[in-house]
N, CA, C and O atoms as a GROMACS GRO file, in nm:
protein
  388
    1UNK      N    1   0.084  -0.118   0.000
    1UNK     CA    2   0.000   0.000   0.000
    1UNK      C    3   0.088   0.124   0.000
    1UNK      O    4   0.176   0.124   0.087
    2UNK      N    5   0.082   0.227  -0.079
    2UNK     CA    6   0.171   0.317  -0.104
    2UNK      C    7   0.048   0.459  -0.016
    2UNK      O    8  -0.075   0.473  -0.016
    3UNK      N    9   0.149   0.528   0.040
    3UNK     CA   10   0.116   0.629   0.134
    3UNK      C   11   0.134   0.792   0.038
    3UNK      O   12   0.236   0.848  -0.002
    4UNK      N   13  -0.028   0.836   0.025
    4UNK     CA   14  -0.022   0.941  -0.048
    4UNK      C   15   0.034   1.086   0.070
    4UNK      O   16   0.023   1.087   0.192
    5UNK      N   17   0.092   1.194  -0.018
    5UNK     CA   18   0.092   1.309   0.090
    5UNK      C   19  -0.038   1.316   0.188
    5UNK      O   20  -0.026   1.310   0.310
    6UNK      N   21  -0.179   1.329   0.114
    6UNK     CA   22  -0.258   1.386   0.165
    6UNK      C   23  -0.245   1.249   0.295
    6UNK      O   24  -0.231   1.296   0.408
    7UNK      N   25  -0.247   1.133   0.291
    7UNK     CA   26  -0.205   1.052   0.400
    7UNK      C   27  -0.170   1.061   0.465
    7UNK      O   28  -0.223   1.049   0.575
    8UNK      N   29  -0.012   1.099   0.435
    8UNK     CA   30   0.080   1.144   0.535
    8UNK      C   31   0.087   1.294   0.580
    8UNK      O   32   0.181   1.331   0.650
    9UNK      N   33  -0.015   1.386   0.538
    9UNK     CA   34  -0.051   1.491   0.624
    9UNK      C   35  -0.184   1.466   0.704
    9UNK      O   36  -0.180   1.528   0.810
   10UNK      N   37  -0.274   1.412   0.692
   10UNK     CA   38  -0.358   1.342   0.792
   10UNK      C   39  -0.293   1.256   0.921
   10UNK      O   40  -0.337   1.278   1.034
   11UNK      N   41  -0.214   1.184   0.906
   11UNK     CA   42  -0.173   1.145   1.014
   11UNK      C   43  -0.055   1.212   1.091
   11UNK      O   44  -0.020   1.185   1.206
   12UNK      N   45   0.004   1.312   1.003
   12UNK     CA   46   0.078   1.379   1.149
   12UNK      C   47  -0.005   1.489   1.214
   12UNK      O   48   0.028   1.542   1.320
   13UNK      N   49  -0.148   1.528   1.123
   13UNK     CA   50  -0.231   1.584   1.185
   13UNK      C   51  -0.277   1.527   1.281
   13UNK      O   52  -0.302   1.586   1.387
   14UNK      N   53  -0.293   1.426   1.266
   14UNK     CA   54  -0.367   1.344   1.386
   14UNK      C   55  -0.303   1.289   1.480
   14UNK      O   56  -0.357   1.212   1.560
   15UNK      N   57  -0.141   1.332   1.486
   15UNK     CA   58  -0.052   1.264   1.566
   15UNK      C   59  -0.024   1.385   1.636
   15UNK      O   60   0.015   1.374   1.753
   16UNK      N   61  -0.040   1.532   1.570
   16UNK     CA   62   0.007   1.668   1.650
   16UNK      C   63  -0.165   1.692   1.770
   16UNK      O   64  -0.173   1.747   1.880
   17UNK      N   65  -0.261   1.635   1.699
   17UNK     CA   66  -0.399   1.640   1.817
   17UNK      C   67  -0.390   1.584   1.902
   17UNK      O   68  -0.413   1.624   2.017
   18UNK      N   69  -0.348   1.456   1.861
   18UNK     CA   70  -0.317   1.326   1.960
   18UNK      C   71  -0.229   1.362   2.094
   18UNK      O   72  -0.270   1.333   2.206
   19UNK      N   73  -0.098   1.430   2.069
   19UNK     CA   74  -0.010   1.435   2.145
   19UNK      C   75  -0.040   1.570   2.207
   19UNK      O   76  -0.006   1.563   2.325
   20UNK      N   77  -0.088   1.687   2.178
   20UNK     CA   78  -0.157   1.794   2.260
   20UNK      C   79  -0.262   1.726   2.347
   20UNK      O   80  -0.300   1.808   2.431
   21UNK      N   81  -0.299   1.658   2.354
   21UNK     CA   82  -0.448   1.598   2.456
   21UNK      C   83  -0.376   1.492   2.496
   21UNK      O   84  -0.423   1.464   2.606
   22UNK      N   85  -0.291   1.417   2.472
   22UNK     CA   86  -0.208   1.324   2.550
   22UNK      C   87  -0.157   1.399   2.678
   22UNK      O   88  -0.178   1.351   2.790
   23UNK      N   89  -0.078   1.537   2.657
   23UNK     CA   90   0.000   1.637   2.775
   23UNK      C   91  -0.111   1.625   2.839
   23UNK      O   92  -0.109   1.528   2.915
   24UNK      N   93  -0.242   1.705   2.838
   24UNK     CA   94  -0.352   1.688   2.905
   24UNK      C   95  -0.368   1.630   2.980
   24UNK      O   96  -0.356   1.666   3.097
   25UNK      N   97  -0.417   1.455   2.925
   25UNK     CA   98  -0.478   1.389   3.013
   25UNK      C   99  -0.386   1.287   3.130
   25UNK      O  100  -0.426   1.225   3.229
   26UNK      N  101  -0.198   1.309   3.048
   26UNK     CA  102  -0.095   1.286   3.127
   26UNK      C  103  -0.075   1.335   3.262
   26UNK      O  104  -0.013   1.277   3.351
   27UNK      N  105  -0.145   1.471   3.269
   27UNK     CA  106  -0.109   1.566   3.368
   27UNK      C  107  -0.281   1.543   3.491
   27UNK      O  108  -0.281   1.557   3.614
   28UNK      N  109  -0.389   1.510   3.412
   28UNK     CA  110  -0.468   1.511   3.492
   28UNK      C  111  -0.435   1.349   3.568
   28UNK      O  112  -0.449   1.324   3.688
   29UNK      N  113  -0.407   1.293   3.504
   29UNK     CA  114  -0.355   1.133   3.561
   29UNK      C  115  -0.253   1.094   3.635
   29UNK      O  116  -0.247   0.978   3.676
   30UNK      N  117  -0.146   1.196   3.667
   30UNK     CA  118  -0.046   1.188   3.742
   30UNK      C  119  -0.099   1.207   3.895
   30UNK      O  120  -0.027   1.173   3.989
   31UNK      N  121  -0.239   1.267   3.917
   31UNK     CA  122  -0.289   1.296   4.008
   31UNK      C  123  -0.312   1.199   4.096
   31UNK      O  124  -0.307   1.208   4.219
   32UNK      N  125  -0.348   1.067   4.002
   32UNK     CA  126  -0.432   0.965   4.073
   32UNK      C  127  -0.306   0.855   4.157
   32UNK      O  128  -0.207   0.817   4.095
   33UNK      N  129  -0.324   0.825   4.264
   33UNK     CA  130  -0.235   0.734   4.308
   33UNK      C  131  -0.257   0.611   4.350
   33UNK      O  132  -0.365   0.600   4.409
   34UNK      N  133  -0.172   0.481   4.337
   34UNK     CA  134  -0.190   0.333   4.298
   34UNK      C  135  -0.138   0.296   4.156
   34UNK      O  136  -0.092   0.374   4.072
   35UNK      N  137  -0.162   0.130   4.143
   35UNK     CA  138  -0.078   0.064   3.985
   35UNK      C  139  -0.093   0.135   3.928
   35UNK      O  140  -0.185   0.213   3.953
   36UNK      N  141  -0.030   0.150   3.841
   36UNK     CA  142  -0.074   0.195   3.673
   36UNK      C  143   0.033   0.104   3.596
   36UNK      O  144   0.133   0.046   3.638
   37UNK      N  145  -0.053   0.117   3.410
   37UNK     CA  146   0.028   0.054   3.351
   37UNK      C  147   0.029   0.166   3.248
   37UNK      O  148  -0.068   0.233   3.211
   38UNK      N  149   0.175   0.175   3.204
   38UNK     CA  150   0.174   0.290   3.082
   38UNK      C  151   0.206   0.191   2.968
   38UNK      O  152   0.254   0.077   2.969
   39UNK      N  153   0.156   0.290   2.848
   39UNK     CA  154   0.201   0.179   2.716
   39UNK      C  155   0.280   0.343   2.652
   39UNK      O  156   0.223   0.452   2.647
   40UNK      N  157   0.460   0.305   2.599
   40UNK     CA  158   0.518   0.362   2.568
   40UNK      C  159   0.451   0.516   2.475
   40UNK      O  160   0.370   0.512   2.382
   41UNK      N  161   0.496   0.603   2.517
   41UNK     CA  162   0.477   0.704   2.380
   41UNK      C  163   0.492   0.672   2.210
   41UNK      O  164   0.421   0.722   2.123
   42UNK      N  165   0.572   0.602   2.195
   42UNK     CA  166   0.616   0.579   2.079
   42UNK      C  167   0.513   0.452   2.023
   42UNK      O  168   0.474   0.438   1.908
   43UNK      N  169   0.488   0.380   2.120
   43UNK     CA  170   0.369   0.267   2.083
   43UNK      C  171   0.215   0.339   2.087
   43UNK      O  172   0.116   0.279   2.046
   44UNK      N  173   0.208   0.470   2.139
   44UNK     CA  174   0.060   0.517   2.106
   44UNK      C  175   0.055   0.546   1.970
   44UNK      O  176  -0.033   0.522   1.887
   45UNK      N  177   0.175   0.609   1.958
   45UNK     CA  178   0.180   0.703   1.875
   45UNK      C  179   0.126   0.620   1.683
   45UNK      O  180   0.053   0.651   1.589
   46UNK      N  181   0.221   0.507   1.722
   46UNK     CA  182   0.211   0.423   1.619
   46UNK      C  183   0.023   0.340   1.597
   46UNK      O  184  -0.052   0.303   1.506
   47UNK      N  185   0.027   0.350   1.745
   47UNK     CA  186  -0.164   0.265   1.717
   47UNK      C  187  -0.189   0.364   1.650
   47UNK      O  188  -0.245   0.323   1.548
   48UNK      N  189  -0.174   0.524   1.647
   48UNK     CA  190  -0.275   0.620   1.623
   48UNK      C  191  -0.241   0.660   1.518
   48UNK      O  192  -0.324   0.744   1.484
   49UNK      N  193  -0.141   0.646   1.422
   49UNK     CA  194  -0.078   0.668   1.309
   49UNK      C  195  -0.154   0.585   1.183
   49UNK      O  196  -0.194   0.624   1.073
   50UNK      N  197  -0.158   0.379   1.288
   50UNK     CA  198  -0.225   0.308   1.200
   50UNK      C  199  -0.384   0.326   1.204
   50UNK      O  200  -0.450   0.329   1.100
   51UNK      N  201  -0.439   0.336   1.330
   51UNK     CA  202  -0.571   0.401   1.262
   51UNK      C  203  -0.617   0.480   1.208
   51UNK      O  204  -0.724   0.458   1.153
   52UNK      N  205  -0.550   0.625   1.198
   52UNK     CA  206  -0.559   0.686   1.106
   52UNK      C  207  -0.543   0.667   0.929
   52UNK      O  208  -0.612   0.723   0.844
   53UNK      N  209  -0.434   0.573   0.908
   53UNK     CA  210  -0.438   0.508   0.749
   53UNK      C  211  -0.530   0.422   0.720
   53UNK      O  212  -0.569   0.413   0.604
   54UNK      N  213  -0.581   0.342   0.820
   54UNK     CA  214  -0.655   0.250   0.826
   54UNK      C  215  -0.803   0.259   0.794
   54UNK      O  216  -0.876   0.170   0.750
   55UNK      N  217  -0.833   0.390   0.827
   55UNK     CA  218  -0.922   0.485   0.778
   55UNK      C  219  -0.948   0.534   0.646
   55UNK      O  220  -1.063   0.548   0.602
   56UNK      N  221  -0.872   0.553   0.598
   56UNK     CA  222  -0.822   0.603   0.444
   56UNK      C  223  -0.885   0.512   0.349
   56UNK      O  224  -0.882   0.397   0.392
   57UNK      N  225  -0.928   0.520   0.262
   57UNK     CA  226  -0.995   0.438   0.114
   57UNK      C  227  -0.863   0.342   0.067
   57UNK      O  228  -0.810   0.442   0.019
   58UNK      N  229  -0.788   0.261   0.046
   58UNK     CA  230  -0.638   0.212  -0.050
   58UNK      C  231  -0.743   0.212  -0.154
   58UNK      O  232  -0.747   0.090  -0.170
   59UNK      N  233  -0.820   0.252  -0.227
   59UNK     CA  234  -0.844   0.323  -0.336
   59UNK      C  235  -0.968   0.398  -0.370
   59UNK      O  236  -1.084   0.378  -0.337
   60UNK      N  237  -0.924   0.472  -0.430
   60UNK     CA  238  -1.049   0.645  -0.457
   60UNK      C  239  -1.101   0.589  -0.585
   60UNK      O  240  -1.071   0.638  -0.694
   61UNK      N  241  -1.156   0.516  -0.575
   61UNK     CA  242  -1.240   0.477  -0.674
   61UNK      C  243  -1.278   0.613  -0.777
   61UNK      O  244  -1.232   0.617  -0.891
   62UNK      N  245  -1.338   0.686  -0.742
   62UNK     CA  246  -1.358   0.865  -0.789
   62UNK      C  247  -1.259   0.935  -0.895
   62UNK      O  248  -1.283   0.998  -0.998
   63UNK      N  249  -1.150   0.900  -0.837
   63UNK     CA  250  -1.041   0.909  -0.872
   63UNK      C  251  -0.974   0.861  -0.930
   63UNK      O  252  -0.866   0.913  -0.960
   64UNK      N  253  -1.012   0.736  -0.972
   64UNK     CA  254  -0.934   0.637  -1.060
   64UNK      C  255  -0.999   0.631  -1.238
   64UNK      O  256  -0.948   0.618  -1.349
   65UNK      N  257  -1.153   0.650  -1.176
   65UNK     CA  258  -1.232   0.662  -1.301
   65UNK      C  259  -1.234   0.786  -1.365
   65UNK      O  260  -1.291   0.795  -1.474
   66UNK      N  261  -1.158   0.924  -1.289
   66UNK     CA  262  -1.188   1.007  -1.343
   66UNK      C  263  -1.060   1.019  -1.418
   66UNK      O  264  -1.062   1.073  -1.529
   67UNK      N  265  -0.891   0.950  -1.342
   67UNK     CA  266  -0.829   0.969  -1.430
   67UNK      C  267  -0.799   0.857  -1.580
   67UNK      O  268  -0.725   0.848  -1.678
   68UNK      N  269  -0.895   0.800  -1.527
   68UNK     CA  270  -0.932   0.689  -1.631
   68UNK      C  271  -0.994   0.757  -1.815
   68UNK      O  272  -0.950   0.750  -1.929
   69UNK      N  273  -1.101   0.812  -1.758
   69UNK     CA  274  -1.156   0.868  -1.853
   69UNK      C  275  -1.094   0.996  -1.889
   69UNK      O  276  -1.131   1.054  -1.991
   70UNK      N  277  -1.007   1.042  -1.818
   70UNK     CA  278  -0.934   1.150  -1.872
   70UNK      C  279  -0.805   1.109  -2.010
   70UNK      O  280  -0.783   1.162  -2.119
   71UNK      N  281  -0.746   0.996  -1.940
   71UNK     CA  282  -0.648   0.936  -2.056
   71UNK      C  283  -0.712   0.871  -2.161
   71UNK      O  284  -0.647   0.874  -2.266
   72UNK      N  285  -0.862   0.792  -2.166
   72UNK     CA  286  -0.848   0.768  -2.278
   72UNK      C  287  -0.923   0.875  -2.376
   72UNK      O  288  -0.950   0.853  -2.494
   73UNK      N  289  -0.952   1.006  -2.296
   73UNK     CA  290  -1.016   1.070  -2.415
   73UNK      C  291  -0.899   1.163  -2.490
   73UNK      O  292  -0.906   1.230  -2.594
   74UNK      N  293  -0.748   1.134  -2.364
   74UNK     CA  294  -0.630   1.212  -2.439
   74UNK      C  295  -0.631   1.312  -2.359
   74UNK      O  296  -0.524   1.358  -2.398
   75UNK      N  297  -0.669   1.399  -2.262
   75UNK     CA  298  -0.705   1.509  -2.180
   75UNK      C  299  -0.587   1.497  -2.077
   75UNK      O  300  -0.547   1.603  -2.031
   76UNK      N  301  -0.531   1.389  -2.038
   76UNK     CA  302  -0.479   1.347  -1.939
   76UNK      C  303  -0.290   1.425  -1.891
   76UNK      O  304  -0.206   1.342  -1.856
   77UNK      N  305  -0.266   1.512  -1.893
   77UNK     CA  306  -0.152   1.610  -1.906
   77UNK      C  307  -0.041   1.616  -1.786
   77UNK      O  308  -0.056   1.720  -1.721
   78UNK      N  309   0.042   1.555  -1.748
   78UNK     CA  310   0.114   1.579  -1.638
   78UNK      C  311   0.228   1.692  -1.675
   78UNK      O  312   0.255   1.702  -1.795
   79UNK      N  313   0.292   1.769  -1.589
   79UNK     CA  314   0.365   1.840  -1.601
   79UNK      C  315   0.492   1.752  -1.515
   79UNK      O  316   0.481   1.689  -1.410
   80UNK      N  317   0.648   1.776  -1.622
   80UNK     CA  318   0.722   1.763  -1.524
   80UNK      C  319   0.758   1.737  -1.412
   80UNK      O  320   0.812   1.638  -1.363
   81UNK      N  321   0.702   1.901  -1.345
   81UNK     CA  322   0.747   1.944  -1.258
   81UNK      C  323   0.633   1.824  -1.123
   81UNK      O  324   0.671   1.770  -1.019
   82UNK      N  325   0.558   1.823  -1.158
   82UNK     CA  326   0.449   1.723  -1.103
   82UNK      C  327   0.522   1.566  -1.060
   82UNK      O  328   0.521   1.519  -0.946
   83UNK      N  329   0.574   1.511  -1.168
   83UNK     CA  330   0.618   1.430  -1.161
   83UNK      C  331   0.785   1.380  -1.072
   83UNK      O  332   0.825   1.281  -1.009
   84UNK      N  333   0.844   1.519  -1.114
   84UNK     CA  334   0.945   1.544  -0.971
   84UNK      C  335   0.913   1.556  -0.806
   84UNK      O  336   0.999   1.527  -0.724
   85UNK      N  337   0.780   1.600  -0.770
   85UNK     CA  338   0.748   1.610  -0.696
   85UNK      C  339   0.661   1.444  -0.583
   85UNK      O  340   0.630   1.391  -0.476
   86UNK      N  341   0.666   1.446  -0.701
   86UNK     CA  342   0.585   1.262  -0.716
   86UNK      C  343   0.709   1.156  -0.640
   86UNK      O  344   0.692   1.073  -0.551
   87UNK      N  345   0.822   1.193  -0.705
   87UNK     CA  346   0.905   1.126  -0.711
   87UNK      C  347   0.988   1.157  -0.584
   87UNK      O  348   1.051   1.064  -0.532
   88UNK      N  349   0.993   1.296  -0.525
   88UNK     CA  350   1.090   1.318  -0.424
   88UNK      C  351   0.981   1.283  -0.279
   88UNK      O  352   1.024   1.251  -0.168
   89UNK      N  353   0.836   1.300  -0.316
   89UNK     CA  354   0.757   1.283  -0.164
   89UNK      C  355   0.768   1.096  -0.149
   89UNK      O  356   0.785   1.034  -0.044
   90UNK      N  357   0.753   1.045  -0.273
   90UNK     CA  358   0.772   0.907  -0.267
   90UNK      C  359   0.907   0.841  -0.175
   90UNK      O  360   0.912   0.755  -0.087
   91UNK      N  361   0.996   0.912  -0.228
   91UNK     CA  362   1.178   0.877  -0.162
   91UNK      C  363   1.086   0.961  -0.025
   91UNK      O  364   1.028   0.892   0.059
   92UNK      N  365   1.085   1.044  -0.022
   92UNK     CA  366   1.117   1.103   0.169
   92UNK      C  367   1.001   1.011   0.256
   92UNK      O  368   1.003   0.995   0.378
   93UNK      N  369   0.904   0.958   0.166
   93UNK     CA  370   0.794   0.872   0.254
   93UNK      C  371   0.890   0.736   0.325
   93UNK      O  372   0.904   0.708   0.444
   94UNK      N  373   0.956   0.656   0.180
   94UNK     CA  374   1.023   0.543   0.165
   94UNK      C  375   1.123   0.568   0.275
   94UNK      O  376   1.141   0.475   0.354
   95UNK      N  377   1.196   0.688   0.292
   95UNK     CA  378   1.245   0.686   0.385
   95UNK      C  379   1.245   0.676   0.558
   95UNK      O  380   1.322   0.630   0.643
   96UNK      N  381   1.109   0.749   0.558
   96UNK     CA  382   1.077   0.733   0.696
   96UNK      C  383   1.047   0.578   0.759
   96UNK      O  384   1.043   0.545   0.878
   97UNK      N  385   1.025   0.484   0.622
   97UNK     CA  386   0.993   0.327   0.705
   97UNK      C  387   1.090   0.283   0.720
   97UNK      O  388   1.101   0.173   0.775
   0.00000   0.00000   0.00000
């Protein structure tokens, strides 16, 4: 499954909400005293990363037919510069796994 920008700006959106209301409810919870069990920062972070993709369509149907019918009527036009951009968010995604 390949991770579009708009993807990967949804989930660090949802990882910058996440972690503002995490401080929150960290601070109202430090209050309480007895066990506790914490589950790492870095392991929330990741549940909340995958439900957020998990969420996501792996395909825009909408979108597939529209660029569908765009190429075969010939309409279908990429620019360059489009395609560089394609290519460098792809590498910096590839990189983060």
């Amino acid at each position: 499954m390949k991770i579009s920008n708009e993807q990967l700006s949804q989930v660090l959106k949802t990882y910058n909400q996440k972690k503002a209301s995490k401080s929150n409810s960290e601070a109202k919870k430090s209050k309480n005293k007895g066990d506790k069990l914490f589950i790492s920062s870095d392991a929330k972070e990741m549940q909340e990363a995958k439900k957020a993709l998990e969420s996501q369509p792996e395909v825009r149907r909408e979108k597939v037919e529209r660029l569908k019918k765009q190429i075969k009527t010939g309409n279908y036009n990429v620019s360059g510069e489009e395609v560089a951009d394609k290519m460098l968010s792809r590498t910096i995604v590839d990189n983060l796994v």
